[in-house]
C-alpha positions in Angstrom: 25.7 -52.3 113.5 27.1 -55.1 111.1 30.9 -54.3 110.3 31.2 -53.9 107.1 32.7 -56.2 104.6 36.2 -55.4 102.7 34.6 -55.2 99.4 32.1 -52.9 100.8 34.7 -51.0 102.6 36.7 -50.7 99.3 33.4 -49.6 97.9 32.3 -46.8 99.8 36.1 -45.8 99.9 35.8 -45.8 96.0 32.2 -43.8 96.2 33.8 -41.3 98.8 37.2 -40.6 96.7 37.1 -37.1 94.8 36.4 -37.0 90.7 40.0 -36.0 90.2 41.6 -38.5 92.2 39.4 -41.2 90.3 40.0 -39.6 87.1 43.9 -40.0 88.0 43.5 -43.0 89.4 41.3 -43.8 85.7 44.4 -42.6 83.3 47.3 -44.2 85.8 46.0 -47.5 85.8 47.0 -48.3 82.1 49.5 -45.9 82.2 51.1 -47.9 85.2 50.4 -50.8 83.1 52.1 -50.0 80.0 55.3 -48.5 82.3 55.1 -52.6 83.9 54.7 -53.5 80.2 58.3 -51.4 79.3 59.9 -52.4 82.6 59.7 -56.2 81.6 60.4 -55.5 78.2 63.6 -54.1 80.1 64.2 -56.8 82.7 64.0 -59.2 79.3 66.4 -57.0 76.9 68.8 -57.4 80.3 68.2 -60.9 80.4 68.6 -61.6 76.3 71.9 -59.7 76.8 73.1 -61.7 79.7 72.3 -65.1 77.4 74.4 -63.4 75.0 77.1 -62.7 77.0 77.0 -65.9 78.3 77.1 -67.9 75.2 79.6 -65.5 73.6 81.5 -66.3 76.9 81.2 -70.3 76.0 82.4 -69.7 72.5 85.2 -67.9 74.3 85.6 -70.6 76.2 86.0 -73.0 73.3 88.2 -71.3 71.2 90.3 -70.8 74.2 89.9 -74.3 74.6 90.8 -75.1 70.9 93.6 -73.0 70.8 95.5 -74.9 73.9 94.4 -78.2 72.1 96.2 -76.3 69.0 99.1 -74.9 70.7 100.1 -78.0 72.3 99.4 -80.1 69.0 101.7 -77.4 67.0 104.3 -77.6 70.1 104.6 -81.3 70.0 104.5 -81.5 66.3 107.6 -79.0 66.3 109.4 -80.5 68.7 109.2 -84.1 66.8 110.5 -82.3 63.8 113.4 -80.7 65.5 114.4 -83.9 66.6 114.2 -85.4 63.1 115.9 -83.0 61.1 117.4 -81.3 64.0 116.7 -77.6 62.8 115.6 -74.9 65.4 112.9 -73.5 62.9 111.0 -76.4 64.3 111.1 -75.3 67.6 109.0 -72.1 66.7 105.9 -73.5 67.4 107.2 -74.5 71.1 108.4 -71.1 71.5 105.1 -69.7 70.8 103.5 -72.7 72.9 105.3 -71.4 75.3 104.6 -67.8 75.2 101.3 -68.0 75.0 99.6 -71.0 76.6 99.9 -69.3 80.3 97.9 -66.3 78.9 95.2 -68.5 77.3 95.0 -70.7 80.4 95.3 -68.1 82.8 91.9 -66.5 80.7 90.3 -69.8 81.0 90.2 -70.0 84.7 89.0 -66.5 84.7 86.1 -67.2 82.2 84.8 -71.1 83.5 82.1 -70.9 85.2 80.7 -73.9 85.3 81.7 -76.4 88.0 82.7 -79.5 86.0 84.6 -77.0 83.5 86.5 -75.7 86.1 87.0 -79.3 87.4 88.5 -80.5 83.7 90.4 -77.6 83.8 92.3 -78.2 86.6 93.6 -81.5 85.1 94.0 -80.1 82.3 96.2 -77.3 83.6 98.2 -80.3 85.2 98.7 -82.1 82.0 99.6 -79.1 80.1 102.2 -79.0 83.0 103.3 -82.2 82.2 103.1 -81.8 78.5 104.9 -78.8 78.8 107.9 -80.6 81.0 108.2 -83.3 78.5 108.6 -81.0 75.4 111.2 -79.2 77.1 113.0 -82.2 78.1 112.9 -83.5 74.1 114.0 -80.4 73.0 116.8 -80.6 75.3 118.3 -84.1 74.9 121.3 -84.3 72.7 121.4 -85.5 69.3 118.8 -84.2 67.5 118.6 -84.8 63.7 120.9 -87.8 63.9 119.7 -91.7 64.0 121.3 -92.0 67.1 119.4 -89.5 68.9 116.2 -91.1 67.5 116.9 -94.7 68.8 118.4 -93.7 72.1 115.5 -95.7 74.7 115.1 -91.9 76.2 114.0 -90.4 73.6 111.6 -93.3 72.6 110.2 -93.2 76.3 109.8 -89.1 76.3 108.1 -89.4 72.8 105.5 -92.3 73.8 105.0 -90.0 77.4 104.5 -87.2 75.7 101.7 -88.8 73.1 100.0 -90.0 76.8 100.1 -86.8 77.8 98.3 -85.3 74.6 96.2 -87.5 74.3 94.9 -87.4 77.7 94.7 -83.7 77.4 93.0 -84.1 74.2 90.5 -86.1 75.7 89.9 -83.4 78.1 89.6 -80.8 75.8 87.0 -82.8 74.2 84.9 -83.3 77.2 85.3 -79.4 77.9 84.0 -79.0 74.1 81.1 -81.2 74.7 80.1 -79.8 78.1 80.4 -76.1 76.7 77.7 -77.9 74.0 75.9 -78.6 76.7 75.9 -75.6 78.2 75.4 -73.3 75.4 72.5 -75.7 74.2 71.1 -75.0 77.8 71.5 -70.8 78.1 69.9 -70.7 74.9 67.2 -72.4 76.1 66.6 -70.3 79.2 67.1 -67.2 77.0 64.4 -68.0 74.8 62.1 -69.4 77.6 62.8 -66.1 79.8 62.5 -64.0 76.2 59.2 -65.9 75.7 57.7 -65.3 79.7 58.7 -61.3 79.2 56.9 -61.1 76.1 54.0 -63.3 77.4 53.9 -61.4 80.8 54.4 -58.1 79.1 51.6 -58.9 76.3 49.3 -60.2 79.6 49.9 -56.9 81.8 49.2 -55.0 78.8 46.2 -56.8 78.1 45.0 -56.4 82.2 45.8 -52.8 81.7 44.3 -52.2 78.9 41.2 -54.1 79.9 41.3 -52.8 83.6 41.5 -49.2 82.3 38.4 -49.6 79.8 36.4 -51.1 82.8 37.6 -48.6 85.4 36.9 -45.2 82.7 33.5 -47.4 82.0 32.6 -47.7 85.7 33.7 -44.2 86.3 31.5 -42.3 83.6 28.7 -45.0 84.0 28.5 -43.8 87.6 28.9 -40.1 86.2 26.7 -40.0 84.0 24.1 -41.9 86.4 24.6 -40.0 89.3 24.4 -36.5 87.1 21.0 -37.7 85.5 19.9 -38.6 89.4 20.7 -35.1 89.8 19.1 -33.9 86.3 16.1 -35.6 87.8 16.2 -34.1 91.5 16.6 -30.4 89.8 13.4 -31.0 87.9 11.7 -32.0 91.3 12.8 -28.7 92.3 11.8 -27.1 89.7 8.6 -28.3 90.3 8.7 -27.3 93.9 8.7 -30.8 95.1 10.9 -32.4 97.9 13.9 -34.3 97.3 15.4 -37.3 99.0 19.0 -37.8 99.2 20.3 -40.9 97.4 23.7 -40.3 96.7 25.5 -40.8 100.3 28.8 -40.4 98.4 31.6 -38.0 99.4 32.5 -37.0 96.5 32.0 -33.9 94.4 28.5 -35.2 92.9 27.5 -36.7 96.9 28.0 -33.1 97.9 26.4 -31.7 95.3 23.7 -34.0 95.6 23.5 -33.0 99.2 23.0 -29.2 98.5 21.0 -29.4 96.7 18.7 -31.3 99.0 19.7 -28.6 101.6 18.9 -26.2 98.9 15.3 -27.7 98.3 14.6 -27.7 102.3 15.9 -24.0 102.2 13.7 -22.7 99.5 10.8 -24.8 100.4 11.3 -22.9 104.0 12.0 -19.4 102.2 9.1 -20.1 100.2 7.5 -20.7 103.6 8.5 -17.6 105.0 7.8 -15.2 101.4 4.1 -16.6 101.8 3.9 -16.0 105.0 5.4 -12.4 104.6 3.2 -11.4 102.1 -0.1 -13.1 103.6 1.0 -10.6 107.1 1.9 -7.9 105.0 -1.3 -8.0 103.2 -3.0 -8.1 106.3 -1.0 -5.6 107.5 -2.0 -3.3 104.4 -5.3 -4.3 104.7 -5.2 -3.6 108.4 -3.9 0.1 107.9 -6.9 2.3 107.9 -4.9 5.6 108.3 -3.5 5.4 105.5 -4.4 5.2 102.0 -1.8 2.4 100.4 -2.1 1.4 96.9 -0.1 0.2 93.9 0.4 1.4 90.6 1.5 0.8 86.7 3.9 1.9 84.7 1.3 4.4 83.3 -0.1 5.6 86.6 -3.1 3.0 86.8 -4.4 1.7 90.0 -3.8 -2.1 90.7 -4.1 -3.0 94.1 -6.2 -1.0 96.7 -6.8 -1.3 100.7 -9.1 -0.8 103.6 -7.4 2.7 104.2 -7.7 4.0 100.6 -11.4 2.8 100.6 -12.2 4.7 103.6 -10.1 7.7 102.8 -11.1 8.2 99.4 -14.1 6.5 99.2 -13.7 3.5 96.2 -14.1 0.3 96.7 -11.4 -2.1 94.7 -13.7 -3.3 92.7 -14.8 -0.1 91.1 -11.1 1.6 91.4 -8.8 -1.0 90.1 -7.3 -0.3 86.5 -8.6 3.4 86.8 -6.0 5.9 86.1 -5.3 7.4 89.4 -5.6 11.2 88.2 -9.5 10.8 88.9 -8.6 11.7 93.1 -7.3 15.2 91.6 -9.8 18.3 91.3 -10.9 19.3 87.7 -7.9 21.8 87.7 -4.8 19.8 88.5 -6.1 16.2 87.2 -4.0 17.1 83.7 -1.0 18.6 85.3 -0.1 17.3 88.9 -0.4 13.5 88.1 2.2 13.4 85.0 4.2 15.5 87.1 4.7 13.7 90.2 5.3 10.8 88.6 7.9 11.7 86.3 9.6 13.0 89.6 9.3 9.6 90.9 10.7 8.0 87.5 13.6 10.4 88.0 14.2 10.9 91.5 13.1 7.7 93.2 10.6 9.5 95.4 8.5 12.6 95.8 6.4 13.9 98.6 3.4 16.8 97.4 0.5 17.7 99.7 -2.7 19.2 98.0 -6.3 18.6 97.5 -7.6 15.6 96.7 -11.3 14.3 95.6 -13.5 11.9 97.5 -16.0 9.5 95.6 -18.4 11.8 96.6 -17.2 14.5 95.4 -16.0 16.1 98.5 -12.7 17.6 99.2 -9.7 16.8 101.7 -6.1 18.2 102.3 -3.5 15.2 101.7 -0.2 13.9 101.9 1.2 11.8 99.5 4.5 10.0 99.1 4.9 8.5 95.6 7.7 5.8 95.5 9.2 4.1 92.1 9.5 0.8 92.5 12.4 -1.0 90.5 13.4 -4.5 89.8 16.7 -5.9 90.2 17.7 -4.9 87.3 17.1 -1.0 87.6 14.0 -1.3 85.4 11.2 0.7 86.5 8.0 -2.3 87.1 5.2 0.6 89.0 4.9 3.0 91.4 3.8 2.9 95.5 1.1 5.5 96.5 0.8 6.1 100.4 -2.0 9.0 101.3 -2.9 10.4 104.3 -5.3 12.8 105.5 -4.3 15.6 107.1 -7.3 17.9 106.9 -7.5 18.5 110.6 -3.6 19.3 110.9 -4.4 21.6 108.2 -7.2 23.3 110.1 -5.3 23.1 113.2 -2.2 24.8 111.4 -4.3 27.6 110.1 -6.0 27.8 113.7 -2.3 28.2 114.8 -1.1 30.5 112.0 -3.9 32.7 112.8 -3.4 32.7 117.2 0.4 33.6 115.8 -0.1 36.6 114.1 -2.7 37.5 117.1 0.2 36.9 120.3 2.5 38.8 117.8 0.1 41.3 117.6 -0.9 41.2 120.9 3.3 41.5 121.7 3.4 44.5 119.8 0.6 46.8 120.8 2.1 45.5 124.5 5.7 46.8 123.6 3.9 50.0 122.1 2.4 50.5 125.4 5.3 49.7 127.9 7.3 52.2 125.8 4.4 55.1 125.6 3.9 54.2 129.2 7.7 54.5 129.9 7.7 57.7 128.5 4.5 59.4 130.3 5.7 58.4 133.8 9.4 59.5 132.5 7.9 63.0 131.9 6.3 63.5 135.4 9.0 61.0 137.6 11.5 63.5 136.0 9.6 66.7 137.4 9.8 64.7 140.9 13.0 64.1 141.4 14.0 67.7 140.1 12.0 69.4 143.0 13.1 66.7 144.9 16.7 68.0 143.9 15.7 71.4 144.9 14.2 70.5 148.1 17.6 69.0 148.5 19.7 72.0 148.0 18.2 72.8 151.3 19.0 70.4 153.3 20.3 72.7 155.8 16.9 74.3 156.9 14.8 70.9 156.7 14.1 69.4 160.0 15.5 65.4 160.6 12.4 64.0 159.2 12.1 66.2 156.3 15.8 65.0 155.5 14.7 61.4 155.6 11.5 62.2 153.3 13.9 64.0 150.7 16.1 61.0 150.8 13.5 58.5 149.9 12.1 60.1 147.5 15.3 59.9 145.6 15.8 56.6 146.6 12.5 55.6 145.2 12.8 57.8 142.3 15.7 56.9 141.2 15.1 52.9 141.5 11.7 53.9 139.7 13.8 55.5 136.9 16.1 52.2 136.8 13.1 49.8 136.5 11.7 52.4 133.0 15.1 52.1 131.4 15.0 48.3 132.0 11.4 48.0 130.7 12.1 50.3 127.5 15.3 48.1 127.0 13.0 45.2 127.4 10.5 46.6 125.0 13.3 47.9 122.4 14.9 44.5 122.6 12.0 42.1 121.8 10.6 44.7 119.4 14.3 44.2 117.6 15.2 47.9 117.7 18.0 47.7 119.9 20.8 49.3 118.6 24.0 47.9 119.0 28.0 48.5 117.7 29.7 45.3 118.3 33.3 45.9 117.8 37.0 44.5 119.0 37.0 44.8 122.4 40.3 44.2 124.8 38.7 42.1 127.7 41.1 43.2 130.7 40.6 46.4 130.7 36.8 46.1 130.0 37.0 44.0 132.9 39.1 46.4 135.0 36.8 49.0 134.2 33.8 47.1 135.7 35.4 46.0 138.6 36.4 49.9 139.3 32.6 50.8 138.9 31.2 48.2 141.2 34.2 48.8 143.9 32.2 51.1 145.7 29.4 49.1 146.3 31.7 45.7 147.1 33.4 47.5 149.7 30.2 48.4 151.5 29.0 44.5 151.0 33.1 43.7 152.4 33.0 41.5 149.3 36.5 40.8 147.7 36.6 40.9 143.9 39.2 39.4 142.1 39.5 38.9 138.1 42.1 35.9 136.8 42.0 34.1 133.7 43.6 34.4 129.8 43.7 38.2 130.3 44.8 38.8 126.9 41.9 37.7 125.2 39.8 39.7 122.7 36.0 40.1 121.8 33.4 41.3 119.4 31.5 42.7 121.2 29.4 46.1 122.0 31.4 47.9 124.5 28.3 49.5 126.7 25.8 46.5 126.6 28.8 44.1 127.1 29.2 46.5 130.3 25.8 46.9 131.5 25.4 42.3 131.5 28.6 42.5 133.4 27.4 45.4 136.2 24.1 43.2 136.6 25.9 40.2 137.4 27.9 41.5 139.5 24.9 43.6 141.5 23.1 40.5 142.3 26.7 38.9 143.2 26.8 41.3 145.6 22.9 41.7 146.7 23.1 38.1 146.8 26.1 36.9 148.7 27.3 37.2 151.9 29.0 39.8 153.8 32.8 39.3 154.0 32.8 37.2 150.7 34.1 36.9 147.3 33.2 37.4 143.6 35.6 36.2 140.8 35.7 37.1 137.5 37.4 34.5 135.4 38.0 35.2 131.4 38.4 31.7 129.4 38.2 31.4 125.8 39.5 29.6 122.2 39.8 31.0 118.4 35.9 31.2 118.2 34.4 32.1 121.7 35.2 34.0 124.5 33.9 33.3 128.0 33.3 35.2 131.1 32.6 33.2 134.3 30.8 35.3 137.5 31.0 33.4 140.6 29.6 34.3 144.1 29.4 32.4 147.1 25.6 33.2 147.8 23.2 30.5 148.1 22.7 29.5 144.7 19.2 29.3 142.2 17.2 25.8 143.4 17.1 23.5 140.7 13.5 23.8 140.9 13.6 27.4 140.0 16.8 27.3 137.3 14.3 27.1 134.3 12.7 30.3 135.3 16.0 32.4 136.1 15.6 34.5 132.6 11.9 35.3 132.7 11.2 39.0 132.9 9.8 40.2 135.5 9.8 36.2 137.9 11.4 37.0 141.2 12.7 33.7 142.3 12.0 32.9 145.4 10.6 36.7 146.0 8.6 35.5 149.8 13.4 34.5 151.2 14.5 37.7 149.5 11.6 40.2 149.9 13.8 43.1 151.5 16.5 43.0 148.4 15.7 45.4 145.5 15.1 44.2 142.0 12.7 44.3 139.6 13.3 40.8 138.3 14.0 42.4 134.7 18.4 42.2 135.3 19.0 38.8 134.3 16.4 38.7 131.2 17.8 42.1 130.1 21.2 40.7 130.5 20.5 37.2 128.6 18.4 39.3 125.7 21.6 41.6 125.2 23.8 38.8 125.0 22.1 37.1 122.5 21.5 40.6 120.5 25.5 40.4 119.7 25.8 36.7 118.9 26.1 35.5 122.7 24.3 34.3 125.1 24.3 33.9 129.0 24.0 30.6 130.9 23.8 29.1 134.5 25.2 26.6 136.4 25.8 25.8 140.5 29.4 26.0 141.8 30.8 22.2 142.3 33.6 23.5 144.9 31.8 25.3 147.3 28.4 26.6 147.6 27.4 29.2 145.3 26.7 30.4 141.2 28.6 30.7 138.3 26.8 32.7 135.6 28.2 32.3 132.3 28.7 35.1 129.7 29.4 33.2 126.1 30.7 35.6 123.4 32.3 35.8 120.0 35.9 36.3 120.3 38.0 38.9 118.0 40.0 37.6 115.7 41.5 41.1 115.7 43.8 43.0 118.3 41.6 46.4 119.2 43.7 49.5 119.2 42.3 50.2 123.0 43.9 46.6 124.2 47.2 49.2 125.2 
């Protein structure tokens, strides 16, 4: 790849730079400009006022100049008169010579800058050393204001020294005057040439500023207003659903906006894509759904699209449905009532599900379902209405079918329990005259022979159990008829317990069965005291029929603020799993071929379940995890109440 050059570099950098830095960059420029601009206005105000200075500095240096020249001229001249006339008043002047030329010359050192004014002055200094020595001496010689003292040769030779001396130093002076001419001449110069540069430069930077700012804002907006009309542009080719190139490579706001909205073409063009896609499967979907009647609908109710499953259903094809109102699939005496109904439903509720009659093309009649749905915009503006059918004739027939074999088993049930309980009662009648002769018979055991003995004894036996298995059959009958009538009440559960446990003993001790009852024995129940009793004695009759010799039954009482539980476990074999679901089916002996010698009607456990559930319980199953062995389950309400018979 070719490197790029440093005008293209500074180019792309330009491109890439964000609006607001160019826009900054666009109102700096001529503001850094102008601040140059004031900056050398300022560097030439400094420099005008150090001109000054320094030609206020050489007219310093003059009069300073002058005024030794003066002094010195003033000294001599009173020193000349004091020797004339010989007054001290002349001397005045010397004095003052005196006081002050070692100020003035002591300023001019400090001031010269210039290195042949510092070279003058240094001779001058001497003369005025000189000149200062010879003035003393003159005012010191005797005889002043007398002719003598004027014509002495000393005097004569002091005078003439002393006119050198001034006019040596006068000389000097004037060569400092003319190079401080010089000089001034020269720093005004250079003021006005620097003064002249500043305004120049300043007028020039001003000018680049000014100009540089115009082009930059130009090339700024010129490239905004391009690059936004390129944009204008790719927006219309959008709009038209045509695909856009990317141009502007720029990393700037517009590049990147220039760049999504590329993406943003590609995206819609692939969402348009998909939507056509969509709707083409969904139509063939629709199309495909025979089932299922599935149509659209107006604002008014008026059919306006129409598929394979509505055809076949109803009979129409599109061409002869569409824009009918869709009241016509009603019969004659709901077509002006159900149709405005169900759809203001809709309109209000969003949905509305009706099942009815509905008329074929032909006149004939089936039993539907219908689902109406309002459809809405984004908006919440109501646009139509969806219209999904089915036909559910044959469910219809199938229900009624149902319905009717219903009410025949529940017949049937009936007229069974009628005869289980008028049975129950005739062999009652004669099974009670048995065993009372049997009784009788038994009253005389003494004078019956071994065998007769035996034959008394299993007649009760056999009586008896056949008395059991009527009570358990009319309970059976009373409870699925719902007659069975019982008193639930607060119950304490120890003693309830107790009381079972003390009724059972008898036969657990023949068995050699331990019986033990642990648990929350302060629990209460709401229960019916006798049925509650009765679930408990058959639990614990097949615990014992069940289990083996030597072994234990626990009763253990669990329970919260809502139920109360009562677990019965045994050690016996257990129910197979196989066999579980049949445990509560009246009159199923499980497993009837392994147990044929132990008594039972197979009625205890359904009895037991059916009273539980007659007092808001129920009675459940489930294998010992410990050891081998059942756990039956006894699930009741618990008592919210503390029952008086608890003590």
């Amino acid at each position: 790849m070719t490197p790029l050059s440093l005008w293209d570099r500074a180019t792309k950098a330009w491109s890439d730079l964000g609006l607001g830095p160019k826009g900054l960059i666009v109102v700096a420029l001529p503001l850094a400009i102008l601040l140059s601009g004031i900056g050398a206005l300022h560097l030439s105000a400094r420099a005008e006022a150090e001109a000054e200075a320094r030609v206020r500095l050489t007219f310093a240096i003059q009069r300073d100049i002058h005024e030794v020249h003066a002094l010195l001229a003033e000294a001599a001249s009173g020193v000349r008169g004091y020797r004339l006339t010989g007054r001290r008043a002349f001397l005045e002047p010397y004095i003052k010579a005196e006081a002050l030329l070692p100020t003035t010359l002591d300023r001019l050192r400090r001031t010269a800058r210039d290195p042949e004014i510092r070279r003058r002055l240094a001779r001058v200094d001497g003369l005025v050393v000189l000149k200062r020595d010879g003035l003393a001496q003159l005012a010191a010689m005797p005889g002043a204001g007398t002719a003598a003292g004027l014509e002495t040769p000393t005097v004569a030779r002091a005078l003439i020294a002393n006119k050198a001396v001034l006019d040596a130093l006068r000389g000097e002076i004037e060569a400092m005057q003319r190079r401080e001419v010089e000089l001034l001449a020269e720093r005004q110069a250079r003021a006005d040439a620097e003064r002249r540069r500043t305004w120049t430069l300043t007028a020039l930077m001003a000018g680049v500023g000014l100009l540089g700012g115009l082009a930059a804002a130009q090339l700024l907006f010129t490239g905004i207003v391009r690059r936004v009309r390129s944009l204008e542009r790719d927006a219309e080719r959008l709009e038209r659903g045509e695909p856009l190139t990317l141009v502007d490579e720029a990393q700037d706001e517009i590049g990147r906006l220039a760049r999504r909205l590329v993406e943003a073409g590609d995206l819609l063009r692939s969402r348009e894509a998909a939507l056509r896609e969509g709707e083409e499967r969904y139509r063939r979907v629709i199309e495909g759904v025979r089932d299922y009647g599935i149509f659209a609908l107006d604002i008014e109710g008026r059919v306006v699209s129409w598929n394979t499953g509505a055809q076949r259903i109803k009979g129409w094809t599109a061409d002869e449905i569409l824009g009918c109102h869709f009241s016509r699939f009603y019969p004659e005496e709901a077509r002006e009532e159900t149709p405005a109904r169900l759809l203001e439903m809709a309109r209000r509720d969003g949905r509305v599900e009706d099942e009815g009659w509905r008329v074929r093309r032909d006149g004939g009649r089936f039993w539907a379902n219908v689902v109406i749905t309002a459809l809405r915009d984004q908006d919440g503006q109501l646009t139509g209405f969806s219209k999904v059918t089915r036909d559910i004739t044959e469910r219809r027939r199938a229900e009624d079918a149902l319905g009717h074999a219903r009410a025949e088993a529940e017949r049937a049930s009936r007229a069974k329990s009628e005869f289980l309980s008028r049975m129950s009662h005739e062999l009652r009648t004669p099974l009670t005259a048995i065993l009372g002769f049997n009784q009788l018979l038994g009253m005389d055991r003494d004078t019956l022979a071994e065998d007769q003995r035996h034959a008394v004894d299993q007649i009760a036996k056999a009586g008896g159990h056949l008395l059991a298995m009527i009570e358990e059959v009319l309970d059976i009958a009373r409870i699925e008829a719902g007659g069975q009538a019982l008193a639930p009440e607060p119950v304490a559960m120890a003693p309830l317990l107790e009381e079972v446990r003390t009724l059972i003993s008898p036969q657990a001790q023949t068995a050699g069965v331990d019986m033990q009852v642990e648990g929350d024995l302060a629990l209460s129940a709401h229960v019916d005291r006798r049925a509650t009793m009765q679930i408990l004695l058959n639990l614990l009759s097949n615990a014992l029929k069940y289990g083996p010799q030597g072994g234990a039954v626990t009763l253990t009482l669990k329970g919260d603020a809502n139920r109360v539980w009562v677990e019965v476990a045994d050690e016996g074999p257990g129910v197979p799993p196989g066999l579980v679901q049949r445990l509560f089916t009246p009159f199923d002996r499980l497993d009837a071929e392994r147990w044929s010698g132990a008594e039972g009607s197979g009625l205890g456990l359904a009895l037991s379940r059916g009273l539980a559930q007659a007092q808001g319980g129920d009675l459940h199953y489930r294998p010992r995890d410990d050891r081998q062995g059942a756990i039956f389950i006894l699930d009741l309400v618990a008592s919210p109440h503390t029952p008086e018979t608890a003590a």
